[in-house]
N, C-alpha and C positions, 0 to 999 in steps of 0.2 A: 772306451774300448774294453772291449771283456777277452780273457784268456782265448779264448776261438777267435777275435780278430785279432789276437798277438799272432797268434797261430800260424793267420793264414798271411799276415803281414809280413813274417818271418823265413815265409815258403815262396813269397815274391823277390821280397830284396836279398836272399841267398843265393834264389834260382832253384831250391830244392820240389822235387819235382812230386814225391811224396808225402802226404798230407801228416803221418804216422813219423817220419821220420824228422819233420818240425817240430813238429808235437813232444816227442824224446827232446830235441835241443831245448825247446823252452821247459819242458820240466826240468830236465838239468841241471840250467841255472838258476831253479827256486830251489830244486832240492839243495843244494850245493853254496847257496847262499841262507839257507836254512839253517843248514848241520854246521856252517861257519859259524854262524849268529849262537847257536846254542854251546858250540864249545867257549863262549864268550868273550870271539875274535870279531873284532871290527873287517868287512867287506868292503874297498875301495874301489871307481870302477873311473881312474881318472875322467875327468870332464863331464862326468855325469851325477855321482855324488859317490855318499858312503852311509852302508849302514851300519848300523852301532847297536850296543845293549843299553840300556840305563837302568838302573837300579832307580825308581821311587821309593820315597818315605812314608811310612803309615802315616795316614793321615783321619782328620775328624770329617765327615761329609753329612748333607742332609737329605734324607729320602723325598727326592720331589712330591710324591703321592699323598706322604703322611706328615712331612716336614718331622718327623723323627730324627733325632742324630746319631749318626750309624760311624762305627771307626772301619775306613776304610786301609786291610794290610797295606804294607809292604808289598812291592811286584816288582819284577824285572821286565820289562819290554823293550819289544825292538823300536828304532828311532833310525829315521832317513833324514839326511839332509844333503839338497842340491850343492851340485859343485856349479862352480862359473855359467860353464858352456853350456847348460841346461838353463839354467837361470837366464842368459843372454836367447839361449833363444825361443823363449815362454815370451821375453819382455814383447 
């Protein structure tokens, strides 16, 4: 599913009748789970998961192309992990 069927998924099961006014909610909660993420607050959304920062360690890697060994920084990324209820009902 791509952001336009979040979209219009979003405009069915709310009942919102505006295509623009969907559109704002789900930006919303990326923007808003975004600027949480970066003030480097963890995002809980019971029963469905959480997302988190992680800090990586610099590490050694090898350029697949050249098999060169290249030291790959240090990074901070975002990291999702399923809560239960999501998990149960994937299975």
């Amino acid at each position: 599913m791509t952001k336009e069927g979040l979209v219009e998924a979003v405009m069915q099961a709310a009942g919102i009748e505006h295509k623009a006014a969907a559109q704002r909610a789900v930006e919303a909660v990326f923007d808003t789970i975004t600027k949480t993420l970066a003030r480097g607050e963890d995002v809980t959304v019971t029963g469905f998961g959480t997302f988190r920062v992680v800090r990586t360690a610099a590490r050694m890697g090898i350029n697949p192309k050249t098999g060169e060994k290249i030291q790959i920084p240090a990074a901070t990324r975002p990291k999702f992990r399923a809560g239960k209820a999501l998990k149960d009902a994937v299975k």
